[in-house]
C-alpha positions in Angstrom: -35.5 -78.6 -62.7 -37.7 -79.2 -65.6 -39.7 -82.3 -65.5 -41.4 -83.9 -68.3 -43.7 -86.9 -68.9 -44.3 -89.7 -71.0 -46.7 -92.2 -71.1 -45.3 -95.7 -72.5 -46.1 -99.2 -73.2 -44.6 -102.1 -72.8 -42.4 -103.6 -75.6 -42.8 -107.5 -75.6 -41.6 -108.2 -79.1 -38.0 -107.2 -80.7 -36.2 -107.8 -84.0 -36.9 -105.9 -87.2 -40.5 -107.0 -88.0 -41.9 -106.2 -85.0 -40.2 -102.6 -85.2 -41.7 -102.3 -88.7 -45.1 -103.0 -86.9 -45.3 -100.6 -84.2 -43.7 -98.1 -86.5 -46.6 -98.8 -88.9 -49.2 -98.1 -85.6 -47.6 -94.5 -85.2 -45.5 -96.1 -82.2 -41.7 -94.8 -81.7 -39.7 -98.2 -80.3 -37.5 -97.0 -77.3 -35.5 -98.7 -75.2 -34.2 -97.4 -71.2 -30.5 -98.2 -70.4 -29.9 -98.2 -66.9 -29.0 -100.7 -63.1 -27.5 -102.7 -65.6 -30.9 -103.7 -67.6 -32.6 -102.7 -70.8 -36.4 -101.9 -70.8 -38.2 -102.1 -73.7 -41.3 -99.9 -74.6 -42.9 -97.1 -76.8 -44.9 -94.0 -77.2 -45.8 -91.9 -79.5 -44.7 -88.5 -81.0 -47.0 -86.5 -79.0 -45.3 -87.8 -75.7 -42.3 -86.8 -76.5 -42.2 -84.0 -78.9 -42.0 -81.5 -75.7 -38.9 -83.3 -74.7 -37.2 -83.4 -78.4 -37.7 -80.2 -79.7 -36.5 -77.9 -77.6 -33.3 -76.3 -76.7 -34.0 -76.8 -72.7 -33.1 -79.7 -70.5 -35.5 -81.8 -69.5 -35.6 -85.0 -66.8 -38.0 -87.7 -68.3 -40.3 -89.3 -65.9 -41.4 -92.5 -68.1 -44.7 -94.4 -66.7 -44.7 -97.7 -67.8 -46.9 -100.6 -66.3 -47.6 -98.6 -62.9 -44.0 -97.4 -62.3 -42.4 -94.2 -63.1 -38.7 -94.6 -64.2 -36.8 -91.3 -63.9 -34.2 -91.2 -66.8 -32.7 -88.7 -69.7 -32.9 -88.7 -73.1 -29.3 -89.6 -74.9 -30.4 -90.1 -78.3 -32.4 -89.8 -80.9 -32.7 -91.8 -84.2 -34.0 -90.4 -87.6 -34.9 -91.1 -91.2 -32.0 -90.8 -93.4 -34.4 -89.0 -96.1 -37.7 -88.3 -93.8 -37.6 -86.0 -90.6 -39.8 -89.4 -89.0 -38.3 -90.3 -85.7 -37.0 -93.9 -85.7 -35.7 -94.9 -82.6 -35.2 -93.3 -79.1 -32.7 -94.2 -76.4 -33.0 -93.0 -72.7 -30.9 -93.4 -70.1 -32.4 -94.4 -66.4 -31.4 -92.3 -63.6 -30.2 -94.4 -60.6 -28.8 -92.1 -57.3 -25.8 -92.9 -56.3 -24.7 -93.9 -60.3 -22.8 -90.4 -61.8 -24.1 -89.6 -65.6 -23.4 -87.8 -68.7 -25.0 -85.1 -70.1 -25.4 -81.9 -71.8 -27.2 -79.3 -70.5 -27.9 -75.6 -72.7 -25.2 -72.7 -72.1 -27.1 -69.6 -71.2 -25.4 -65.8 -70.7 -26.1 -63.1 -68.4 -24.7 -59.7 -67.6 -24.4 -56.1 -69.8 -21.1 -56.5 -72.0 -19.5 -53.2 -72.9 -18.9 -54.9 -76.4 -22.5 -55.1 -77.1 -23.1 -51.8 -76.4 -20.5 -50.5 -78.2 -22.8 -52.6 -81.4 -20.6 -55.9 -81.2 -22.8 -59.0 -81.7 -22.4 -61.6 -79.1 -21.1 -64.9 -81.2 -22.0 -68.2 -79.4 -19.9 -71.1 -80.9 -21.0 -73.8 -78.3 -24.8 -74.0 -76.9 -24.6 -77.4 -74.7 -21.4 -78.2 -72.5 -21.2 -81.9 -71.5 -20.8 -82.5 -67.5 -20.6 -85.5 -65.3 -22.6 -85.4 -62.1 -24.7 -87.7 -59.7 -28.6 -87.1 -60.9 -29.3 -85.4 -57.1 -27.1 -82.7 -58.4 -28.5 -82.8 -62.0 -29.4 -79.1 -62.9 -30.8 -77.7 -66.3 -28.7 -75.2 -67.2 -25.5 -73.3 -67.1 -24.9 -69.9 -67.0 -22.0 -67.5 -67.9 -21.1 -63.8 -66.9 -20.3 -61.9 -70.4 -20.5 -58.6 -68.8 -16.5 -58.1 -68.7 -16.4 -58.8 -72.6 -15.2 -55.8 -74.9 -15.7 -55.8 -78.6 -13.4 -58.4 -80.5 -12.8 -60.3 -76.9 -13.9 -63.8 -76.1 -14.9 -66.2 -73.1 -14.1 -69.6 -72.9 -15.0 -72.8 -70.7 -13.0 -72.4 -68.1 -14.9 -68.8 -67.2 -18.1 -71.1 -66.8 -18.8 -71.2 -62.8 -20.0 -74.7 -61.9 -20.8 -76.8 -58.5 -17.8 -78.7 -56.8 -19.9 -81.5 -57.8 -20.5 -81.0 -61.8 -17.2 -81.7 -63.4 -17.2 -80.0 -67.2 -15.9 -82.8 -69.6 -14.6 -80.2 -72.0 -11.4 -78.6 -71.8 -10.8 -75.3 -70.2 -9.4 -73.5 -73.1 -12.3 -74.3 -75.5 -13.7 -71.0 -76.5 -17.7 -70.3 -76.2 -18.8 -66.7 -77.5 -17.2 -63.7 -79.0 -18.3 -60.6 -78.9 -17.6 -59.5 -82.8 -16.9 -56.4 -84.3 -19.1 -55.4 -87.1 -18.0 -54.8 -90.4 -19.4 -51.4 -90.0 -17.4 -50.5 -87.1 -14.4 -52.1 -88.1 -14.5 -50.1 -91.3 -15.4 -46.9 -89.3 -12.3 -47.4 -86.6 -9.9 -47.9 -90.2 -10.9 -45.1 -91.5 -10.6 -43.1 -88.3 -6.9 -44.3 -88.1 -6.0 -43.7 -91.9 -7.3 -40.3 -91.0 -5.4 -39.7 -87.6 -2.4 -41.0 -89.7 -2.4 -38.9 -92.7 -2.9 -35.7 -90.3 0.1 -37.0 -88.4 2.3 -36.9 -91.6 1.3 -32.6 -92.2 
C-alpha cells in the first residue's frame, strides 16, 4: 500500500476572510471528516501535489500538532477559471468504520485481440468499493487475456476479496478490445472477395 505524507497546520480561524487569508499565504484550507468530528488545518501545494496528481492510490498520513491522522483524500476543489487548488476534503480512516473509495483499474495478461492489432479500449479507470481501511488495497486488477478482437470485459470479471464489495453494477462494461479501421476494412474486403468468387 502506498503511503504518503503531509505536513499541516492547525486551522484556528474559519469563515470566508480567513480562507481569503491563508489562500493569499500560499496555504490550501482543508478540512478531515471522520469519528464524527471535523479537523481543521492546511498545507501547501508541495505537500500534496504527490497525492493529487497521480493516477495511483494513495493513504494520507496527515501530521498535525504531534499526531498523525491516517485518512483519504475524497475531494478536491478548484478555480472555476484558474487550475489554483481551492479547497481539499479528506476523510479520516477509523478501523472498524467501513469507507468509500475508488481505487485505479489496472489489466494484466496477453489478449489474442491485441495481437491480432486490436487496441485495448478502457472506458472506466477507478471502480468505487466499500471496505474496512485494514483491508484497504491500491489497486484492482483484471485478466484481459481471454479477450478476442471486437470482445469486451465488464465489472463483474473483476476478482475482488470477500471483503471489498464493488459498488458498481456487474454488467457495467470496462475495456474493449477494438477492431481497427484497417482491419475491419481488410476482413470486408476479404469477404466481398470470398463472395464474389462464390457466385462464378
Amino acid at each position: 500500500m502506498q503511503t504518503v505524507a503531509i505536513n499541516a497546520q492547525a486551522r484556528p480561524e474559519l469563515g470566508k476572510k480567513a480562507t481569503k487569508s491563508y489562500r493569499n499565504q500560499g496555504l490550501i484550507p482543508c478540512v478531515m471528516y471522520g469519528n464524527g468530528k471535523a479537523i481543521h488545518f492546511t498545507t501547501t501545494l508541495n505537500e500534496v501535489k504527490g497525492t493529487i496528481y497521480t493516477p495511483d492510490f494513495k493513504i494520507v498520513e496527515v501530521s498535525l500538532d504531534g499526531e498523525i491522522h491516517k485518512c483519504i483524500l475524497k475531494e478536491v476543489q478548484y478555480h472555476p477559471t484558474k487550475d489554483n487548488i481551492l479547497h481539499i476534503d479528506f476523510l479520516q480512516l477509523i478501523e472498524g468504520n467501513p469507507v468509500k473509495l475508488e481505487v485505479p483499474l489496472r489489466f494484466f495478461g496477453n489478449s489474442p485481440g491485441l495481437k491480432a492489432g486490436g487496441k485495448l479500449v478502457q472506458s472506466i479507470r477507478r471502480i468505487k468499493i466499500k471496505t474496512l481501511p485494514a483491508n484497504i488495497v491500491d489497486e484492482l486488477k483484471l485478466d484481459i487475456s481471454g479477450l478476442e478482437l471486437g470482445q469486451s470485459i465488464r465489472v463483474r470479471d473483476i476478482k475482488v476479496d470477500e471483503n471489498i464489495e464493488i459498488l458498481i453494477p456487474g454488467g457495467t462494461p470496462v475495456a474493449l478490445i477494438e477492431i481497427p479501421r484497417a482491419l475491419r476494412a481488410a476482413a470486408a474486403a476479404a469477404a466481398a472477395a470470398t463472395t464474389k468468387k462464390g457466385k462464378k
